[in-house]
C-alpha positions in Angstrom: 164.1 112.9 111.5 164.7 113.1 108.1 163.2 109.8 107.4 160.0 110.9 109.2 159.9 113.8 107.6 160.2 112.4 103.9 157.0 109.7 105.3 155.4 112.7 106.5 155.4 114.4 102.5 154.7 111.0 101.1 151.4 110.9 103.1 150.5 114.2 102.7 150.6 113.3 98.9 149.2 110.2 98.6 145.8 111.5 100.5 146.1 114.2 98.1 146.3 111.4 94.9 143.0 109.6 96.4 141.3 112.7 97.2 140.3 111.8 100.9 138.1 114.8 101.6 138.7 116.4 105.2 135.7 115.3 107.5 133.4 117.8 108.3 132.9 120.0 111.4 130.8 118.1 113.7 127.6 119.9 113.9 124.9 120.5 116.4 122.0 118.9 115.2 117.9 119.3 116.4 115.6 116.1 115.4 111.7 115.8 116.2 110.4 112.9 115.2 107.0 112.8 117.4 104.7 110.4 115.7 104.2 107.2 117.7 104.5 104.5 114.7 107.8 102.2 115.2 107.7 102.0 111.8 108.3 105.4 111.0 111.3 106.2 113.2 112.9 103.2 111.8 113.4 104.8 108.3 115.5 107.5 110.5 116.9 105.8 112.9 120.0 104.7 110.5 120.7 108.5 109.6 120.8 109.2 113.3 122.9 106.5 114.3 125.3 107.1 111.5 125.0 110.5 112.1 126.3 110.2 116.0 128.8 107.8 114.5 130.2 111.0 112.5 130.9 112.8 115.6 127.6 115.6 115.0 126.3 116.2 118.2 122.0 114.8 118.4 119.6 115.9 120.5 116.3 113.9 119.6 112.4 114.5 120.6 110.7 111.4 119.9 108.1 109.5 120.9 110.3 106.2 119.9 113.2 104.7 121.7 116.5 104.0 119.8 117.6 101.1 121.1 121.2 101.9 119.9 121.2 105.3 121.5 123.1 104.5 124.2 126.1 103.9 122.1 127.0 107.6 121.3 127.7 109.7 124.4 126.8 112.3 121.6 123.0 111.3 120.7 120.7 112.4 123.4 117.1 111.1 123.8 114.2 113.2 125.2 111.4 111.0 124.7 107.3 112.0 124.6 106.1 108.3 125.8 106.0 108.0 129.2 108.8 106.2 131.3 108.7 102.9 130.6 105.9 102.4 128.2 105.5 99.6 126.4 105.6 101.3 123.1 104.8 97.6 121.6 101.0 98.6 122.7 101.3 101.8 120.5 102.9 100.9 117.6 101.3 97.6 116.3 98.3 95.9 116.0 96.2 98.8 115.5 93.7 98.3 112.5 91.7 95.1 112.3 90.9 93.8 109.6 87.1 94.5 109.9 88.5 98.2 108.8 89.7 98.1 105.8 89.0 100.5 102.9 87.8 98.6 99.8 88.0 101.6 97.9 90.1 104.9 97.1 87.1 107.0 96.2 87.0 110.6 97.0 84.8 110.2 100.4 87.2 107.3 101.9 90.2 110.0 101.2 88.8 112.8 103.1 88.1 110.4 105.7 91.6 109.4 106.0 93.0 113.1 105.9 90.6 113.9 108.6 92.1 110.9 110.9 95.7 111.9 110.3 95.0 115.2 110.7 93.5 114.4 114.6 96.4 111.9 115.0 98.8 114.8 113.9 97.1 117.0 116.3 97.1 114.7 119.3 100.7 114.3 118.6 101.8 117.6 118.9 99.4 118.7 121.9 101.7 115.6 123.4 105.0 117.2 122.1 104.2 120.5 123.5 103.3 119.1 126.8 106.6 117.3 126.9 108.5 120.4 128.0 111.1 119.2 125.4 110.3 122.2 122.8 111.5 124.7 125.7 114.3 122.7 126.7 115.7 122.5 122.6 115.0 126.1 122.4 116.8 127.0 126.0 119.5 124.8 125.2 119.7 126.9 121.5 120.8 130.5 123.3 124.1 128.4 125.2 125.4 126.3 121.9 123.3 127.0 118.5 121.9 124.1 116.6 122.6 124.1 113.0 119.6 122.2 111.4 116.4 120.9 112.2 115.3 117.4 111.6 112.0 116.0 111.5 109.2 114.4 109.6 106.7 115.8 106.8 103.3 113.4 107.1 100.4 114.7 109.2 101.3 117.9 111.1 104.0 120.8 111.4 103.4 122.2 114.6 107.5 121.2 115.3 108.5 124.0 112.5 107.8 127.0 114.7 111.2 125.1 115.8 112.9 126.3 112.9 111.6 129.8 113.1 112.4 130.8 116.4 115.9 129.5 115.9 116.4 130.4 112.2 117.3 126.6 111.3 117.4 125.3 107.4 114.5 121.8 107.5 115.5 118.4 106.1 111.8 117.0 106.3 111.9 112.9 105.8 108.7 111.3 104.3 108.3 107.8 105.1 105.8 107.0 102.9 105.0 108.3 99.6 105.1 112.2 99.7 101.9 113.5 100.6 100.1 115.8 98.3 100.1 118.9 100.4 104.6 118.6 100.5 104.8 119.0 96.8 104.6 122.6 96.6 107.2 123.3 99.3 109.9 122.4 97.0 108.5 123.0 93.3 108.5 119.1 93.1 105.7 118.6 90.0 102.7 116.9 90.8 100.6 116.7 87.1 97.7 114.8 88.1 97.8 112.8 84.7 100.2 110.2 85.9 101.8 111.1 89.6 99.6 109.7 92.2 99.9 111.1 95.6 100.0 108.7 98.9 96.8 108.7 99.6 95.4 106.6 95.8 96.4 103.8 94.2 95.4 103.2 90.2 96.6 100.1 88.2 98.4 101.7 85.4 98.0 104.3 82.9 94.8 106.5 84.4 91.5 106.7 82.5 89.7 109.7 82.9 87.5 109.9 85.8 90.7 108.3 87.6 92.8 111.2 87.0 89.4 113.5 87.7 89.9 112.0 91.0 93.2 112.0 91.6 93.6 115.7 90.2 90.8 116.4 92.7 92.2 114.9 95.7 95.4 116.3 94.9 94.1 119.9 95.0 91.3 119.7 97.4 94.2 117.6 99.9 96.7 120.6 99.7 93.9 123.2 100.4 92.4 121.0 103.8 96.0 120.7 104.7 97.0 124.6 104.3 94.2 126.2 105.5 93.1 123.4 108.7 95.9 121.5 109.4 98.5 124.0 109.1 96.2 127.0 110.7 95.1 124.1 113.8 99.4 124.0 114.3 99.5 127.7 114.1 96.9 127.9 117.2 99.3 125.2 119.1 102.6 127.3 118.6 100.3 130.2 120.2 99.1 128.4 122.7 102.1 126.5 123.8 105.0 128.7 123.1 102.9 132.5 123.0 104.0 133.5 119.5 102.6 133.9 116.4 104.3 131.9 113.8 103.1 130.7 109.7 104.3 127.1 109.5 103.7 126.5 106.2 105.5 129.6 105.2 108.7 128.5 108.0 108.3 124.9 105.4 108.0 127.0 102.1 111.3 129.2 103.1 113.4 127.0 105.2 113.2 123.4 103.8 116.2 122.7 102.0 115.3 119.1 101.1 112.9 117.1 101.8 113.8 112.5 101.6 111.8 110.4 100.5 111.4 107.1 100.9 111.0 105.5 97.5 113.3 105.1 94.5 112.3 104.7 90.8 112.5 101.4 90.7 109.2 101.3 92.4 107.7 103.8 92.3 108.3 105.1 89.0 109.9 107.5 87.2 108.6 111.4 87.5 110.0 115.1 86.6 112.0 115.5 89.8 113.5 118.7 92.1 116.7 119.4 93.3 115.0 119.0 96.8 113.6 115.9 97.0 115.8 113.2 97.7 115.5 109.0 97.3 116.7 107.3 99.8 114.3 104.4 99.8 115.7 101.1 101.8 117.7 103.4 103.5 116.7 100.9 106.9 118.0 98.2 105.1 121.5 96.7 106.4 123.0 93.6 105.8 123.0 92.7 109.6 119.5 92.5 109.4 119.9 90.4 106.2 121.6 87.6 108.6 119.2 88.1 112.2 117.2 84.2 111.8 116.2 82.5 114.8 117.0 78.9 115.2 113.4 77.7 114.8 113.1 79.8 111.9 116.3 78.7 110.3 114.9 75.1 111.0 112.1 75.4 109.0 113.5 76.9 106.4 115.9 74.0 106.4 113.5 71.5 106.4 111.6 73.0 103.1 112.5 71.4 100.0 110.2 73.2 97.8 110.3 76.4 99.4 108.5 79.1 101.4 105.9 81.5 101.6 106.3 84.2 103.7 103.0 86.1 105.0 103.0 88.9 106.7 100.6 92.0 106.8 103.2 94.6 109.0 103.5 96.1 112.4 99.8 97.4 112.7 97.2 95.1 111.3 96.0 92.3 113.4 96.6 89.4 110.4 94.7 87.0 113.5 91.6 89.5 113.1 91.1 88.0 109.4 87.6 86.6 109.2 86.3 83.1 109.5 85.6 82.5 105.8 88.3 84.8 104.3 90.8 82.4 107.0 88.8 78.9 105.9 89.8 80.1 102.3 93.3 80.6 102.8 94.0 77.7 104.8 92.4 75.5 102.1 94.4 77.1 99.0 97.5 77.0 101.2 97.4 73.5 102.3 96.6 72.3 98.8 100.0 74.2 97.2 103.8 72.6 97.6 105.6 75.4 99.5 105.7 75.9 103.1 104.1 78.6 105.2 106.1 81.0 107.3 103.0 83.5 109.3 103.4 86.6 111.3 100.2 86.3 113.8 100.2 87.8 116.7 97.6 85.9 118.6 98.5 83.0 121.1 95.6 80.5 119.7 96.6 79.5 115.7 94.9 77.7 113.7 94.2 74.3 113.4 97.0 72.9 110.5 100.1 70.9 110.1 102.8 71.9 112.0 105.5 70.6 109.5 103.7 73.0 106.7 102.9 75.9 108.7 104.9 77.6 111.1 103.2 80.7 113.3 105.3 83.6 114.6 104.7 86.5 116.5 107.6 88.2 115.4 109.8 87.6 112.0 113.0 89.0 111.4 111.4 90.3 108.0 114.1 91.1 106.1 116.5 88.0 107.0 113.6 86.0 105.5 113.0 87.9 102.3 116.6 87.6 100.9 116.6 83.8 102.4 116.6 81.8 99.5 114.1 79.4 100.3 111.3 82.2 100.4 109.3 82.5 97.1 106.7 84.6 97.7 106.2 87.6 99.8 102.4 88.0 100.9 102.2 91.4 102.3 99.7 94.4 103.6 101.6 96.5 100.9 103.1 98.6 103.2 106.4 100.5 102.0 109.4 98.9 104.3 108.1 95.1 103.5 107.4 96.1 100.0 111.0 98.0 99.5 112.8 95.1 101.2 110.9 92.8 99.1 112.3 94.6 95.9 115.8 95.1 97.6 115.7 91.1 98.2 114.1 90.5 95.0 111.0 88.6 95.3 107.9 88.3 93.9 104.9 89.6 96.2 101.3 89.1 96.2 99.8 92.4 97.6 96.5 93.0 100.0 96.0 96.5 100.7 94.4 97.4 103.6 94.6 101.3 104.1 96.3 104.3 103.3 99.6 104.2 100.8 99.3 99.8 100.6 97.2 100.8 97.3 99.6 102.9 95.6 102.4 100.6 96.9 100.5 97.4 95.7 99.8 99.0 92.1 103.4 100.0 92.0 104.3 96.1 92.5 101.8 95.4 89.9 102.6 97.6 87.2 106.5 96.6 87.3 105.3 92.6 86.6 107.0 91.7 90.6 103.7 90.3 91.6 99.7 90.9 91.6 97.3 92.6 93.7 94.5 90.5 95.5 92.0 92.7 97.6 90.9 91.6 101.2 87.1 91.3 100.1 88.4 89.1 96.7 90.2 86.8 98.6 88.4 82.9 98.1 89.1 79.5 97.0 89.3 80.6 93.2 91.0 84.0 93.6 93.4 82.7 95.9 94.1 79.8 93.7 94.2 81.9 90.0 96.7 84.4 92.4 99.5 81.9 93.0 98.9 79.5 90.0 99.7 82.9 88.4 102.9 83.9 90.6 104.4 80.4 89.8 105.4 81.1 86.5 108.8 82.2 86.1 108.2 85.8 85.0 107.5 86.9 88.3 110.7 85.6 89.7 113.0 86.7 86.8 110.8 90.3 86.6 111.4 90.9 90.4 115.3 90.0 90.1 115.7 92.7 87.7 113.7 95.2 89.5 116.1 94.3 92.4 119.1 94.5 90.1 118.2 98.3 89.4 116.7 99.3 92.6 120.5 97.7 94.5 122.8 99.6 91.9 123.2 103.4 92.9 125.9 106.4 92.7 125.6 106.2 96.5 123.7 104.1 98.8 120.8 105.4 100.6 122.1 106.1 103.6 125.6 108.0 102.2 122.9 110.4 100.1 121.2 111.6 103.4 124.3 112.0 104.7 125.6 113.8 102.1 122.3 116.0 102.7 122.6 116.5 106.3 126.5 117.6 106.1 126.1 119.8 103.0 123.1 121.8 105.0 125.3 121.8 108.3 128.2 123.2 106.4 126.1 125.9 104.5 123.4 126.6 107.1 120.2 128.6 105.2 122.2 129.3 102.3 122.0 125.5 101.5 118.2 126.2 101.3 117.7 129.3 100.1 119.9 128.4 96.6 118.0 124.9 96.0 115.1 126.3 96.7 113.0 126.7 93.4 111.4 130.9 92.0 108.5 128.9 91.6 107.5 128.2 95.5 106.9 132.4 95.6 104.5 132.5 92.6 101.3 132.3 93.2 98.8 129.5 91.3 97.4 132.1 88.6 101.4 133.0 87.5 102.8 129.9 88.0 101.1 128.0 85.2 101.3 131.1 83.1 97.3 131.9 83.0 98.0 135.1 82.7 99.5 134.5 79.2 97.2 132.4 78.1 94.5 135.0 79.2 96.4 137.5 77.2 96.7 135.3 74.2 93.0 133.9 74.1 91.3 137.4 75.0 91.9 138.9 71.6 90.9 135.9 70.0 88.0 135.8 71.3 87.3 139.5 70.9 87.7 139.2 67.5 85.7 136.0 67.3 83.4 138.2 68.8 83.3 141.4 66.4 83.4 138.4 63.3 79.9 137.1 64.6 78.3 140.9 64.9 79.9 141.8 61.8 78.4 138.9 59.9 75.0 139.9 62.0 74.8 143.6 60.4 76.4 142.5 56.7 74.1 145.0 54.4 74.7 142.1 51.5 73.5 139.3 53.4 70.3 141.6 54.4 69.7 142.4 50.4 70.3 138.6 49.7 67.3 138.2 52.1 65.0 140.8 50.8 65.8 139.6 47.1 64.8 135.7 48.5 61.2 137.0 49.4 58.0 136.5 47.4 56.5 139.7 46.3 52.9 139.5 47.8 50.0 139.2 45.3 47.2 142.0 45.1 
């Protein structure tokens, strides 16, 4: 007895030497992820699973299926597809091509903001209809939630969520933040130098670049506020018969909002207490390790190495046309390396199958950190571009729409790789590109990006966890002490144009009385009567 006892002390005091901290309650925890893109939910699914792993308690609205869900009696699915969809019909494959946006000018980003803001809204008249809002908030009056979940990209309808049941947000952006989130949580967004997800500049920005990107930024945030945000308004009254101000439920009740980027990429930028990096949070190292045999083969049989292309889970690469296609497949059969291609139709082209091997699917990150890849050839979109930079190699970037500019620029301007526009691909470019991206600066540059973007006070995925638990813990207290003064002051005080009205108004008063004075000096009048010539009789 004794003896167990004196074991007893010793362990008490050797978890107090290490500092084990105690785990945390398990919480009750709300998550509405409703857009339909795979590769959206997969930034979150990691936090969820890890999450359930913890003990919290999940109840999820998404339009997604986890396929891990089923290992945690406490994570419970109610999904917006319908029973048994083939989500692969919804999530990829959805922009030929034929659509891309050659340019970021002012028109092209109203255009886009106008499709995601009818996508946003198709989503939530979906969510609504689900039945699943009711059942959350039914299932809220027998055992509380304790925080809501969800995404910040085209819509807030979800937030009347938080209001009715007085939850604290955690908002996840999947992309780079979008301009009309910045506000929410103080986060600066000086036009001079932060570009916003929806442009994409090489570099330091001449003038009429940051014309248009402070215009888009402001103009953006105004569309959003007062006809995204008011069309979600009229679907919480339609839906659920109340009147609730989602964009004032986000101002007050967001307690941080993740973002997923880091530095490394994206660059460095004055920062809030808010917004949190967890950029390759999807990244694990089982994926790292998932090749399939015929993969592995061919990777085995390259001496000189690989190139990896792929253009992501919603652009048709096999839409590419004939002479952009002709181009490529001369260039590529004229360099050393391998090919490794994503294409999703049945019919490939015509080419050497011991130099080019087609594949509907590629387990995209196994091949990136595989040694024998070189060279990434991407759409530019974030998780291919992040696990690029986590794997360190060099990339060669052709945006197609939306964020792939910014993210392609961002590649760019760190020296990982260059950007080569869909209408600029041919026999030259293509050739100039990778002549380019086969000196050794690439390859060394990208390593050290990688070197950074790997090293961390805490991974990815232990910072949104952190998050999570600290707002479960704290409730609306979490949010109300991050939350910046500056989200209650209107635009007029909150860049201080009141003071600088005060300060220039006497200045120019007195600029003012200096220039009548000088207009009604008696000596200046003499000096001018003196100058004339008396008149002659």
């Amino acid at each position: 007895m004794t003896t167990c006892l004196r074991s007893g002390v010793l362990i008490i005091v050797l978890l107090g030497i290490l500092g084990i901290p105690e785990p945390i309650s398990a919480g009750n925890i709300l998550a509405v992820y409703p857009h339909f893109g795979f590769s959206h939910f997969k930034v979150v699914m990691p936090i969820l699973n890890e999450l359930a792993h913890r003990g919290h308690d999940i109840t999820v609205i998404s339009y997604v299926k986890n396929p891990q869900a089923g290992a945690y009696p406490n994570y419970e699915e109610l999904l917006i597809s319908a029973p048994g969809e083939d989500q692969s019909s919804t999530t990829i494959n959805l922009v030929p091509l034929t659509e891309h946006t050659p340019t970021r000018s002012l028109g092209v980003l109203i255009r886009e903001y106008v499709d995601l803001h009818e996508e946003g809204q198709k989503t939530c008249e979906h969510l609504f209809a689900s039945g699943h809002i009711e059942r959350a908030i039914e299932r809220h009056r027998n055992k509380p939630y304790d925080l809501l979940l969800t995404e910040y990209f085209n819509s807030d309808c979800q937030l009347a969520l938080a209001k009715l049941l007085n939850l604290p947000i955690i908002g996840l952006s999947t992309c780079a933040l979008m301009p009309y989130y910045y506000d929410r949580i103080d986060l600066p967004d000086t036009p001079a130098f932060i570009q916003s997800e929806f442009v994409g500049f090489a570099g330091q920005l001449n003038w009429h670049e940051r014309l248009l990107n402070f215009v888009q930024a402001k103009l953006l945030k105004f569309l959003y506020k007062y006809h995204s945000n008011r069309a979600d308004n009229e679907l919480v009254r339609k839906y659920l018969g109340v009147e609730v101000d989602v964009e004032e439920v986000a101002r007050t009740q967001t307690a941080f909002i993740f973002g997923n980027q880091h530095y490394s990429l994206m660059g460095s930028r004055p920062q809030s207490l808010q917004f949190v990096e967890i950029g390759g949070v999807h990244i694990t190292k089982k994926a790292e390790q998932e090749l399939p045999q015929n993969i592995a083969n061919f990777l085995n049989q390259s001496a000189e190495g690989v190139i990896f292309i792929s253009w992501g889970s919603m652009v048709r690469a096999s839409s590419i046309d004939e002479d952009k296609l002709s181009a490529i497949l001369e260039v590529l059969k004229s360099q050393p390396l391998k090919i490794i291609w994503k294409w999703e139709a049945d019919e490939t082209p015509d080419t050497d199958a011991s130099k080019f091997l087609f594949v509907k699917w590629a387990p995209q990150l196994a091949l990136l950190c595989h040694p024998k890849v070189k060279l990434f050839w991407s759409h530019g979109g974030l998780l291919g571009t992040t696990e690029s930079v986590h794997c360190g190699k060099p990339l060669l970037v052709t945006p197609i729409y939306g964020d792939q500019f910014l993210n392609a620029f961002s590649v760019q301007n760190r020296g990982m790789g260059l950007k080569l526009d869909y209408q600029d691909i041919t026999v030259p470019n293509l050739k100039k590109a990778l002549a380019e991206l086969s000196k050794n600066s690439y390859a060394q540059r990208s390593l050290e990006v990688s070197k950074v973007f790997n090293e961390r006070q805490q991974t990815p995925l232990e910072s949104a966890i952190w998050s999570v638990e600290h707002v479960i813990s704290n409730g609306l207290i979490a949010a109300r002490l991050l939350q910046s003064p500056g989200i209650e002051l209107n635009g007029f005080v909150y860049h201080s144009l009141d003071s600088v009205a005060l300060i220039l108004l006497p200045l120019i008063l007195l600029i003012l009385v200096l220039c009548y004075l000088c207009k009604r000096n008696p000596s200046k009048l003499a000096h001018k009567k003196v100058g004339k010539k008396p008149k002659r009789s």
